[in-house]
C-alpha positions as CSV (number, residue, x, y, z in Angstrom):
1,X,-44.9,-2.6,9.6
2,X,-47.1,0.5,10.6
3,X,-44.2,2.6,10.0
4,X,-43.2,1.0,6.2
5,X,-46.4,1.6,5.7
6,X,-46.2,5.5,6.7
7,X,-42.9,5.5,4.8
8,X,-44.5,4.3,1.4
9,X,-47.6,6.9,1.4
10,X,-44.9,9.7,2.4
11,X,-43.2,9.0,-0.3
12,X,-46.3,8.8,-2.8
13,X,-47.6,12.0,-1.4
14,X,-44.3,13.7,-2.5
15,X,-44.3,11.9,-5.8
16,X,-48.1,13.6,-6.2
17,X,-46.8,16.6,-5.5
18,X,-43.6,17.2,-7.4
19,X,-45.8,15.9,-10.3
20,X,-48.6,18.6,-9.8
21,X,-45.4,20.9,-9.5
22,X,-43.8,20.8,-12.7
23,X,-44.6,22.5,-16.0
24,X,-43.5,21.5,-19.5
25,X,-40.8,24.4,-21.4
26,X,-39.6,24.1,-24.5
27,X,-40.1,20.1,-24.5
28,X,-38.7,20.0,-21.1
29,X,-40.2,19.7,-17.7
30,X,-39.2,22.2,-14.9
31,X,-40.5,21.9,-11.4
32,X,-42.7,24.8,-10.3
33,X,-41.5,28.0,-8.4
34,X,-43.3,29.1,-5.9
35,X,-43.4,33.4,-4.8
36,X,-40.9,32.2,-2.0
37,X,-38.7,30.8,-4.0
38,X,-35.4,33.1,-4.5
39,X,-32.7,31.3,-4.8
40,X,-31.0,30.5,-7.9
41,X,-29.4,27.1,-8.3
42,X,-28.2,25.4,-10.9
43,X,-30.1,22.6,-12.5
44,X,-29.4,19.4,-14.6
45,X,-31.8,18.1,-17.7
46,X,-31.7,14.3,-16.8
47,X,-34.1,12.4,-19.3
48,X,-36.3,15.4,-19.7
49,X,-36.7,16.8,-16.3
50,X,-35.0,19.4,-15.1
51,X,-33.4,18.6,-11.7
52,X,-32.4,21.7,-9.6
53,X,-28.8,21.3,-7.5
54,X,-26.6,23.3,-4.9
55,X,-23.0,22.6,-5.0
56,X,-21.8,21.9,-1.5
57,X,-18.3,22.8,0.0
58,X,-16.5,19.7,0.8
59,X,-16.7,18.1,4.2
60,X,-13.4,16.3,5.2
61,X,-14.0,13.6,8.2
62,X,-11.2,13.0,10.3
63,X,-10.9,10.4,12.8
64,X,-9.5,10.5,16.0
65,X,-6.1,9.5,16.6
66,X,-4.9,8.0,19.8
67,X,-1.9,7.6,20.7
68,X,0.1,4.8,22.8
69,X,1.7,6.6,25.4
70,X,2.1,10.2,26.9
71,X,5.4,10.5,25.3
72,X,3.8,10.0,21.8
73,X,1.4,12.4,22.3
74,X,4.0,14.7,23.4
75,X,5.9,14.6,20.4
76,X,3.5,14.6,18.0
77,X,2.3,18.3,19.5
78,X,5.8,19.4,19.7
79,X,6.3,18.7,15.9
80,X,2.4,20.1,15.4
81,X,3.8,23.5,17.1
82,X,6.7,23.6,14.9
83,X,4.6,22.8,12.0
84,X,2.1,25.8,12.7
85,X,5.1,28.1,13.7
86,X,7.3,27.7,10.2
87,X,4.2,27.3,7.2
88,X,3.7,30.6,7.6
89,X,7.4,31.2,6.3
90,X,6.6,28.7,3.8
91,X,3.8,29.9,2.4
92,X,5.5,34.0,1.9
93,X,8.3,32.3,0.1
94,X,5.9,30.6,-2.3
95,X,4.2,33.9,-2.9
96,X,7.3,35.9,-3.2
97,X,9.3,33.2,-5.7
98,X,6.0,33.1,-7.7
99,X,5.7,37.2,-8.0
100,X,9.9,37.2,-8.8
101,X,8.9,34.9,-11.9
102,X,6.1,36.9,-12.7
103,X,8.3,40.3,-12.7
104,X,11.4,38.1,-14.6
105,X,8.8,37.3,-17.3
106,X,8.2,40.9,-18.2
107,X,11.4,41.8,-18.8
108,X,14.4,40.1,-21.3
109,X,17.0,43.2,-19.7
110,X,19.5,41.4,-17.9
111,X,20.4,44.2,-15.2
112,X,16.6,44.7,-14.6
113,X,16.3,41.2,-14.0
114,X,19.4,40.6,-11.6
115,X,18.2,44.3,-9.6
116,X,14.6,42.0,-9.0
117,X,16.4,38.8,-7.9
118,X,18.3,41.3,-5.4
119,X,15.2,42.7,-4.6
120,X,13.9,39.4,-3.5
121,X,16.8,38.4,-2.0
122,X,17.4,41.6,-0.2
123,X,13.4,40.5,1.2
124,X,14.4,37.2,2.9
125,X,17.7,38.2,4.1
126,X,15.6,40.6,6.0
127,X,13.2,38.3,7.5
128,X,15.9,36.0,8.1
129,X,18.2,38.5,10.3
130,X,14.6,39.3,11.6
131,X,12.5,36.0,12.2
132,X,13.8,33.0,10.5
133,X,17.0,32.7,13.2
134,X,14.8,32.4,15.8
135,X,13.8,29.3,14.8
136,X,15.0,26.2,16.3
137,X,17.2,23.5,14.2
138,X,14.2,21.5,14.3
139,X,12.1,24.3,13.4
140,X,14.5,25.2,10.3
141,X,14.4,21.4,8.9
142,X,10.5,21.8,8.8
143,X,11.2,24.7,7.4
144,X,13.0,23.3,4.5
145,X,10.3,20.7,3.7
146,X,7.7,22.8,3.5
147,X,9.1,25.1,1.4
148,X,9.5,22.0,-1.0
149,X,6.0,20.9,-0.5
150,X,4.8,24.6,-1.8
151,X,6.6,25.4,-4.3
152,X,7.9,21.9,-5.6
153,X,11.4,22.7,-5.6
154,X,14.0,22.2,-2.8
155,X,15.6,25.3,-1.2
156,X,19.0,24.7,-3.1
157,X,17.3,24.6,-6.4
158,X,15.2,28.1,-5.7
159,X,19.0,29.2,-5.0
160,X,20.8,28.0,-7.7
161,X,18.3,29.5,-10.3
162,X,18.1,32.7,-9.1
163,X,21.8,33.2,-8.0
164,X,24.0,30.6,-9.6
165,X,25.2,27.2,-8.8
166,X,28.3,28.8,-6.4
167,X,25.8,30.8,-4.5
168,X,23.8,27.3,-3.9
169,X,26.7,25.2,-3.3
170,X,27.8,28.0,-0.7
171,X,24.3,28.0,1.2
172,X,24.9,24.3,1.5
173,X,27.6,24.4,3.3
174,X,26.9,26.8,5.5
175,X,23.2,24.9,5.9
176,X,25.0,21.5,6.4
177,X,27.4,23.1,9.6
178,X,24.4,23.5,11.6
179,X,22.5,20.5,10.5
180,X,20.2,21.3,7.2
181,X,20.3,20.0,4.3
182,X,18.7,22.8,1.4
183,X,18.2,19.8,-1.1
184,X,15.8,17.7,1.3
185,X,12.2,17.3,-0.2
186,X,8.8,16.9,0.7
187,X,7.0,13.1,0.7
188,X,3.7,13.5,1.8
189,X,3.7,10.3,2.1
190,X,6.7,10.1,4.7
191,X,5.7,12.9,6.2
192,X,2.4,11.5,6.9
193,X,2.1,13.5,10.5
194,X,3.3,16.6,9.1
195,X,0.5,16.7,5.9
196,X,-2.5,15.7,8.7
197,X,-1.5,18.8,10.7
198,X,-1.4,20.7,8.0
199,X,-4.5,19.8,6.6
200,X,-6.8,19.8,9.8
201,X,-5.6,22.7,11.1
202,X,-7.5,24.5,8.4
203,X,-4.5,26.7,6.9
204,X,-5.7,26.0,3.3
């Protein structure tokens, strides 16, 4: 009781002193600065008062996830390592595809626009004989997924439009012999493990 008590005259001697610390502008009432007071927020006119406000950065709360055996918790690292080890891929084709339609919008010559798709594509054949097959089969189907997920086209559609529907059907083929599939797309919803990695690992 001794503590609602304390509680309720808290509160009143706040009320008291927000309402000493206001003055009235233009018809409105703004609370009182003080020499201390620096910062500049933003602030809201709610019935006449003038409420000040700091926009704060999201805070995502994840709970812990347990797992029912060792072997679980073995796999699901394996496919976090994979995860980690391909986005990055993922994420510099997403910026190079989006700069080649950038540079294909600012020009209607047809050679200048095939030399850029070259361009690109000479780019990724070079990471490719470089980096890309190193990566494990497993590896390579993440791979696939995630490039979906980022740019919100499959691999063999990225293909097709910027080297023709032979050129696509071609990469298939030779992506199907050693077990990918360039059309396979991204379900965040299927791919539930995947997204959470991802996300909690703080790429974004």
């Amino acid at each position: 009781m001794k503590f609602s008590r304390f509680i309720i005259l808290f509160i009143v001697m706040i009320g008291s002193f927000s309402a000493s610390a206001q003055k009235l502008i233009n018809g409105v009432i703004w609370p009182e600065t003080g020499k201390n007071d620096t910062i500049i927020v933003s602030a809201t006119n709610e019935n006449g008062y003038m409420i000040p406000w700091i926009g704060l950065k999201e805070v995502v709360i994840y709970g812990k996830r347990t797992f029912r055996s060792a072997e679980e918790l073995a796999a699901f690292n394996r496919l976090r390592y994979n995860v980690l080890k391909v986005l990055p891929y993922a994420k510099y084709a997403k910026n190079r595809y989006a700069k080649l339609e950038q540079d294909l919008a600012l020009t209607t010559d047809k050679k200048v626009q095939k030399k850029l798709v070259k361009q690109c594509d000479d780019e990724i054949k070079k990471l490719f004989n470089t980096e890309i097959k190193e990566l494990t089969i497993t590896q390579g189907k993440i791979l696939t997924k995630l490039i979906d997920r980022e740019l919100n086209q499959s691999t063999y559609d990225i293909v097709r439009e910027t080297k023709g529907k032979f050129a696509a059907f071609s990469y298939q083929l030779v992506a199907r012999v050693v077990g990918h599939n360039l059309k396979t797309t991204y379900n965040p919803r299927e791919e539930r493990d995947i997204e959470s990695i991802i996300v909690s690992a703080g790429y974004y």
